[in-house]
N, C-alpha and C positions, 0 to 999 in steps of 0.2 A: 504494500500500500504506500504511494506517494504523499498522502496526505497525514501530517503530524498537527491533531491538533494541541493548541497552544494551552499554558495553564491548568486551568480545572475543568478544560472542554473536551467532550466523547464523538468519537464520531459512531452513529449509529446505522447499521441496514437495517430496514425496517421490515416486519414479518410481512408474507405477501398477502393482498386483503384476500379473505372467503368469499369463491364462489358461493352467491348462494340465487336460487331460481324462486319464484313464488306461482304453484300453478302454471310451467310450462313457462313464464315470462322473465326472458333474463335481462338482469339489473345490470345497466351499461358500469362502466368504468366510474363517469364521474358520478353518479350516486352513489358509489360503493361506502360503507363508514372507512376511516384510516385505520388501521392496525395499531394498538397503543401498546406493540411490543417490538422486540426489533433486537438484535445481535449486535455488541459492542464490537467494532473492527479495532480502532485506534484510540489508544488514550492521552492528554497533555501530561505533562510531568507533573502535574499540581501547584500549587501556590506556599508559600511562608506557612499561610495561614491554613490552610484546608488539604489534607493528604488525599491522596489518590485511591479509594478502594475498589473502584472497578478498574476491571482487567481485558484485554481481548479477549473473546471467547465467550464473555459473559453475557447471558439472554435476560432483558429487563424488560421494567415497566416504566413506560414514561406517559405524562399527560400529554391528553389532546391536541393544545395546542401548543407544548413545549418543542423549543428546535428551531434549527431554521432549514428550509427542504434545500439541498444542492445537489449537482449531478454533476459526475466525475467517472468518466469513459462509459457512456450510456448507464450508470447504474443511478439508480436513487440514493441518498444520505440522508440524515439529520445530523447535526451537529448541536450538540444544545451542553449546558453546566452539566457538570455531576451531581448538582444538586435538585435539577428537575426531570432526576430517575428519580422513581417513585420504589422502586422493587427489584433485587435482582431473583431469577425467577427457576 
C-alpha cells in the first residue's frame, strides 16, 4: 500500500454493501445503505498524545458518516481518526 496515513489516521476498505432484492426488484447501487464496517489496511504512527491500537488486518466499526471516501487505483477508502472507530470486531 502507497498510502501512509499521517498521525492518528486509519485508512479503511470498506465491507462490500449486501445485495439485497425485495420481491424480485433489485435495489440499484445508489440506494444501497453504506457498510459501517470495513478492514483497516494502513495505520498513522499516532500522536504524543493518543497511541495507536489499531493495526492492519483489523475489521471494525465505524459511524455512518465518519471518514472521508477516497479512491486510490480504482479501489474505495475511508480515511477517518482512530477515534471515530467505534469497535474493532
Amino acid at each position: 500500500m502507497s498510502i501512509k496515513p499521517l498521525a492518528d489516521r486509519v485508512l479503511i476498505k470498506p465491507a462490500a454493501a449486501e445485495e439485497k432484492s425485495v420481491g424480485g426488484i433489485i435495489i440499484p447501487d445508489t440506494a444501497k445503505e453504506k457498510p459501517l464496517k470495513g478492514e483497516v489496511v494502513a495505520v498513522g504512527g499516532g500522536t504524543k498524545d493518543e497511541e495507536m491500537v489499531l493495526k492492519a488486518g483489523d475489521n471494525v466499526l465505524y459511524g455512518k458518516y465518519a471518514g472521508t471516501e477516497i479512491e486510490f487505483d480504482g479501489e474505495s477508502y475511508l480515511i477517518m481518526r482512530q477515534s471515530d472507530v467505534l469497535a474493532i470486531i
